[in-house]
C-alpha positions in Angstrom: -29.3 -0.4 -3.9 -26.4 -2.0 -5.6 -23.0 -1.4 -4.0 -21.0 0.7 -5.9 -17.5 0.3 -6.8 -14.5 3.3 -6.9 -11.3 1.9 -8.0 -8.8 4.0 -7.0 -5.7 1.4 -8.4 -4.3 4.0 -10.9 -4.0 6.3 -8.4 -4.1 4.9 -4.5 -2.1 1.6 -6.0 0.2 2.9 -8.1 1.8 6.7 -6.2 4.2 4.6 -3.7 5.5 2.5 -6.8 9.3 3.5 -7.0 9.4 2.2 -10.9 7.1 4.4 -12.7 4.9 3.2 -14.8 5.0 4.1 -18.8 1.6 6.0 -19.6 0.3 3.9 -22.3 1.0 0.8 -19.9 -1.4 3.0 -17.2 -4.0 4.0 -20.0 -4.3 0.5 -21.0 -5.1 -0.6 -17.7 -7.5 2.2 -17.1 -9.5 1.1 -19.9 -9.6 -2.6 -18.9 -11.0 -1.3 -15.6 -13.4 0.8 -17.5 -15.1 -2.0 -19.2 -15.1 -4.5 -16.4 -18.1 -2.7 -15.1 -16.9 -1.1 -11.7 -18.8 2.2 -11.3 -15.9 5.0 -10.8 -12.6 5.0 -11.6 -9.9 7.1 -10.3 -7.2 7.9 -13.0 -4.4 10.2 -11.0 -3.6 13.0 -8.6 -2.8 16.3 -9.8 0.4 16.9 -7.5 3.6 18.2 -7.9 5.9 15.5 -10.2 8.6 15.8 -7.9 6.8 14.5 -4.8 5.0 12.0 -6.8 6.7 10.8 -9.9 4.2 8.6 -10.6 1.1 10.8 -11.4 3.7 13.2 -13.3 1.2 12.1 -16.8 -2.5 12.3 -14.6 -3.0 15.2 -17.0 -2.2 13.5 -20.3 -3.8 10.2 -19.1 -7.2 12.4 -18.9 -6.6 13.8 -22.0 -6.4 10.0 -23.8 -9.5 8.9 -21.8 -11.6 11.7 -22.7 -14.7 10.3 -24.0 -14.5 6.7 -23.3 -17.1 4.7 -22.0 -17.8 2.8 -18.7 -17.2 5.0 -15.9 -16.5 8.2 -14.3 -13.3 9.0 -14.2 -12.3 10.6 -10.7 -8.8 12.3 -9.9 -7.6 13.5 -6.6 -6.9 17.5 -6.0 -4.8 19.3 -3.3 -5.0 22.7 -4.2 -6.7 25.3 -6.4 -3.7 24.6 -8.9 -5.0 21.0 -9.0 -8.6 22.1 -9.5 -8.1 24.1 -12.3 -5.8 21.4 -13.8 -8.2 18.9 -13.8 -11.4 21.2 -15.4 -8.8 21.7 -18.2 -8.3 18.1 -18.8 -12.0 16.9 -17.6 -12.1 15.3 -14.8 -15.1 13.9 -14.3 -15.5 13.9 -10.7 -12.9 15.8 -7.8 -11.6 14.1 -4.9 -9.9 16.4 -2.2 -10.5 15.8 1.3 -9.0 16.5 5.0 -6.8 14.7 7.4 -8.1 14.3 10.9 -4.6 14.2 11.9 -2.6 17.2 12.4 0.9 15.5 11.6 -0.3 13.7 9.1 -2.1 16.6 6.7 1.3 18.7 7.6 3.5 16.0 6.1 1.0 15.6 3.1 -0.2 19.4 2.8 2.3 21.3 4.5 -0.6 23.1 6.4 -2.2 21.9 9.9 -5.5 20.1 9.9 -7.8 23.5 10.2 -6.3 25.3 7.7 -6.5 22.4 5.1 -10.1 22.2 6.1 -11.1 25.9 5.0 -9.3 25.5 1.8 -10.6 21.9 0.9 -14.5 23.4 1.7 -13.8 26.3 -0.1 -12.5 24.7 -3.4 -15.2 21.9 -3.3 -17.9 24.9 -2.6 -16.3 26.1 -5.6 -16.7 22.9 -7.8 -20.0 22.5 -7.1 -20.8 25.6 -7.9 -19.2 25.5 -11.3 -21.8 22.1 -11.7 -18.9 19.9 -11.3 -19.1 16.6 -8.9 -17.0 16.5 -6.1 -16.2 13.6 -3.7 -15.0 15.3 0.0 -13.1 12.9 2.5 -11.6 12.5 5.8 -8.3 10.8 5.6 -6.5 9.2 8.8 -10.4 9.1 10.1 -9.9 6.0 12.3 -6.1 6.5 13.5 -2.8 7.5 12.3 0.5 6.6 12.0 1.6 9.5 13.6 -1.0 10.6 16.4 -2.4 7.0 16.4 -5.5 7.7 18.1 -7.8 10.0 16.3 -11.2 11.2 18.6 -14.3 10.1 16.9 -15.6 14.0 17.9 -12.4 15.5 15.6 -14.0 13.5 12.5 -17.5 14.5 13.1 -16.3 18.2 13.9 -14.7 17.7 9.7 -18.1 15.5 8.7 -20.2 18.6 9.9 -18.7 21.5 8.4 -18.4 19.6 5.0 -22.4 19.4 5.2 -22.8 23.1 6.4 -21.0 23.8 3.1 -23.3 21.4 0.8 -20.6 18.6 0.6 -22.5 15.5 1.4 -20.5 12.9 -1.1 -17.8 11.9 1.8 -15.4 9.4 2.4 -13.5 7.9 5.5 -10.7 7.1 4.9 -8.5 4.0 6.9 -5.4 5.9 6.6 -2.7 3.8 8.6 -5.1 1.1 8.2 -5.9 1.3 11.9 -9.6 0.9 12.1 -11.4 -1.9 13.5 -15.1 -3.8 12.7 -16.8 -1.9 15.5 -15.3 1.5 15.3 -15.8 1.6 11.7 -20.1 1.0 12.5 -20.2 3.4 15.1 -18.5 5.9 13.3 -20.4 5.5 9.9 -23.8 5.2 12.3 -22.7 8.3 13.8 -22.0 10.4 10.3 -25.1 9.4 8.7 -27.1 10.5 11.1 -26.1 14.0 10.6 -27.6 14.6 7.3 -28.5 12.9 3.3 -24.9 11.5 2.9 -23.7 9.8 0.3 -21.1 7.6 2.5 -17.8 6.0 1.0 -15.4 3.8 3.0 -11.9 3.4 2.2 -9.7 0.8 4.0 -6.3 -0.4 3.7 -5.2 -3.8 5.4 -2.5 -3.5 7.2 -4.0 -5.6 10.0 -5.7 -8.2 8.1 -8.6 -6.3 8.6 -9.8 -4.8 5.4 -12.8 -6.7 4.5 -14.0 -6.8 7.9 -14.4 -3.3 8.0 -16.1 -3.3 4.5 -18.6 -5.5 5.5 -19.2 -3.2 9.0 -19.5 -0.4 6.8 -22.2 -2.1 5.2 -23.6 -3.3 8.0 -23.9 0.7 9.0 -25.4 1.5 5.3 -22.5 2.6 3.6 -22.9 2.0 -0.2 -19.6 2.8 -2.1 -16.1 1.5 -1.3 -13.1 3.1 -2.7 -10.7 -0.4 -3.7 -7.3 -0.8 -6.0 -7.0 -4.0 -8.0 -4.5 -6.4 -6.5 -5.0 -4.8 -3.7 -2.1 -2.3 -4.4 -1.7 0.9 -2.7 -0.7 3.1 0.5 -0.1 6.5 1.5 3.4 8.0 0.8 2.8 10.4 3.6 1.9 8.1 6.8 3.4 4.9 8.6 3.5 1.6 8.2 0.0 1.0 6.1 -0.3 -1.5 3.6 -2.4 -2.0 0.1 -5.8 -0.9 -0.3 -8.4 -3.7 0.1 -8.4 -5.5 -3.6 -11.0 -4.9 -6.0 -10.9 -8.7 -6.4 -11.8 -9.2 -3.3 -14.4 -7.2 -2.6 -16.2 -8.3 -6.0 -16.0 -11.8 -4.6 -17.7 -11.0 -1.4 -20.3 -9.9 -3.0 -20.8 -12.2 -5.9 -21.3 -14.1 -2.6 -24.0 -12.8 -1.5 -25.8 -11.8 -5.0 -24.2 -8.8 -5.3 -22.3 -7.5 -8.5 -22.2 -10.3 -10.7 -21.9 -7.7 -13.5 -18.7 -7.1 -13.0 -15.8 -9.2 -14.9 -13.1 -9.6 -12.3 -10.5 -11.4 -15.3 -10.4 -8.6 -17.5 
């Protein structure tokens, strides 16, 4: 199976820009991205505008996009408010997921680790059972800016419950851009075995280490990779992590090994 490609630029790459970006500009780059063949693309967040000017127009950008060709169009969700937002507006796939960090999902949620978890299952239970798709995560899953270690058995504990509930689309997410080759294998190894997952890796590279970890993730039989052209990107609620690992540069890997040549990295 072909790897498959969620770029999460508009969203992951563009909330800690301090200039925000004029909407058309945004749409316009949206549907470059849409017809340079990557799989998913992720067009916003539905958050509050004053935390994150920059995803103040995710509903209007849906709105214009509605209908167009070339791939899904994914948009993160925080809370029920989100959720409804985004079935107004069609969004064609939710992301919402969990930090394994307790300091890190206050400072992003404003509600401990636990507590974020029963709501996330509860509104992606409700997604899925109003036929939408949903995409589940685990952010800070391999160390935080905060807490810096996180225990492997913490992510699993998350991992676990999201399958009890019927959530099997999951992501890890490389938060502070800690994680390393062989923790990301043993922790992918270790989540697949516990049920049909569809497994996504997201990782930033603050450490140089981005790509690395894709190809681990590979390695372990992960599939989809969540990636921001130009490699933009970073949490506004954690330490020190820098961009995503770049589209580009995933598509180059692997055009190098015989992968994704469908995809047309100068548009």
């Amino acid at each position: 199976m072909a790897i498959v490609i969620h770029e999460v630029g508009p969203r992951d790459g563009l909330q800690v820009e301090r200039q925000v970006v004029p909407t058309g500009v945004k749409e316009g780059w949206i549907r470059a991205l849409m017809g340079s063949g990557v799989d998913i693309v992720q067009v916003g967040s539905f958050v509050h505008p004053e935390k994150v000017p920059q995803m103040a127009d995710t509903d209007e950008l849906f709105r214009r996009l509605s209908g167009a060709k070339g791939a899904l169009l994914s948009g993160l969700v925080l809370n029920e408010k989100g959720l409804e937002r985004g079935d107004v507006c069609g969004v064609g796939m939710f992301c919402m997921g969990v930090s394994a960090s307790d300091t890190h999902s206050r400072k992003n949620t404003g509600m401990g680790s636990l507590e974020a978890q029963a709501r996330i299952i509860a509104m992606g239970r409700s997604a899925l059972a109003a036929g939408k798709k949903v995409q589940v995560s685990v952010q800070s899953a391999f160390g935080c800016g905060f807490e810096w270690k996180i225990p492997d058995e913490r992510v699993l504990e998350i991992v676990r419950a999201y399958v009890d509930a019927g959530l099997l689309n999951i992501s890890l997410a490389d938060t502070a851009g800690h994680a390393h080759p062989e923790q990301v294998k043993r922790l992918f190894g270790q989540i697949l075995a516990l049920g049909p997952i569809q497994a996504t890796g997201h990782f930033h590279d603050t450490y140089g280490l981005g790509m690395a970890n894709v190809y681990a993730a590979m390695e372990a039989g992960v599939q989809v990779f969540e990636t921001s052209f130009a490699g933009l990107g970073g949490c506004p609620f954690t330490k020190v992590a820098a961009g995503n690992v770049a589209t580009e540069d995933l598509v180059h890997g692997l055009n190098r090994v015989g992968q994704r040549r469908d995809i047309d990295v100068p548009r």
